[in-house]
N, C-alpha and C positions, 0 to 999 in steps of 0.2 A: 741774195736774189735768186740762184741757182736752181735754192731748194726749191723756192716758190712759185716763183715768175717764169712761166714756160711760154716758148713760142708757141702759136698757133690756138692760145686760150683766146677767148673770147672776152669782148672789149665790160661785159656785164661782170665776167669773173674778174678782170682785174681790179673794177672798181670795190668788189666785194672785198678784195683781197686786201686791197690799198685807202682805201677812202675817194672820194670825189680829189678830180685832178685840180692841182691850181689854174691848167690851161688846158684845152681841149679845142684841139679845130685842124685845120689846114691852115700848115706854112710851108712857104715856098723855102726852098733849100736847096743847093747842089750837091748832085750823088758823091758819094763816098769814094766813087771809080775814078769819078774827074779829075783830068790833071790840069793843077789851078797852074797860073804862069807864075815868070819868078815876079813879075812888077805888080801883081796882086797880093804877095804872099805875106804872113805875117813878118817872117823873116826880112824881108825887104820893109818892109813899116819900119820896122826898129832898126831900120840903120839912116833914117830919114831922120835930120837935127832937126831940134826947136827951132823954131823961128824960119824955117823955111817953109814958107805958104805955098810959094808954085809948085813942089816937089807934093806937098801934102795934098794939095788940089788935085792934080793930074794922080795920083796913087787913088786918093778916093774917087774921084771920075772913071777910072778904069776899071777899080773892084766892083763900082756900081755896073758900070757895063756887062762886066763877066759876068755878075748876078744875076743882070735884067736876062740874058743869053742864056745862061746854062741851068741855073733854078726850075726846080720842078716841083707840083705839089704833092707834099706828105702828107696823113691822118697823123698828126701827133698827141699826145697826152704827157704834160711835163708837171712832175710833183718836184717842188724843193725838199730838197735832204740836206742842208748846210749852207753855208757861207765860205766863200774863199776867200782868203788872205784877213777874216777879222774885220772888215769895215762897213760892210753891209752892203758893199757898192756891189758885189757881184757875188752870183749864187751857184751852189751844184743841183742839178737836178740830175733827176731820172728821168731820159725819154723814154717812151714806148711808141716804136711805129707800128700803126695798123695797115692791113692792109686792105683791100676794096671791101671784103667781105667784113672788117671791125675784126679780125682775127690779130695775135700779136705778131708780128713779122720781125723784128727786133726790139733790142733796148741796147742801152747805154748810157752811163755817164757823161755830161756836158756843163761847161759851165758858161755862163754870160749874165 
């Protein structure tokens, strides 16, 4: 991606570069800077058992919270590049965020 995909090109060249995105638009997100709590964090999910609903309820209540709170919106552009784990349930993409002006402001790897 190095060679190719440079910040600050323009949202025209990358499509050139790449093909039409599978997603394109504004999502809300929280910045990379944020420091998420521990009762949000993935790490705290996975140590919540099966079968306990109130734990799971109050975990998702709160991460919703944080979201509605701290989320802000990005220009994004996400192409799939693979699949993770094999099952089709989840994918790797390449983001690209633009910035106000459609310029590239970063990329990266992400999967969901």
């Amino acid at each position: 991606m190095k060679n190719h995909l440079k910040l600050k090109m323009s949202k025209t060249d990358v499509v050139t570069l790449l093909g039409k995105p599978d997603k394109d638009g504004i999502e809300k997100r929280v910045p990379k800077n944020t420091i998420e709590p521990d009762s949000v964090s993935v790490a705290y999910a996975k140590t919540i058992k099966d079968g306990d609903e109130a734990k799971w309820k109050k975990f998702m209540d709160d991460s919703n919270k944080f979201h509605e709170l701290n989320a802000r919106p990005d220009t994004l552009m996400l192409y799939i590049i693979g699949e993770e784990g094999g099952l089709g349930i989840d994918y790797k993409y390449l983001a690209i965020e633009l910035s106000g002006k459609g310029l590239v402001r970063e990329y990266w790897v992400e999967t969901h």
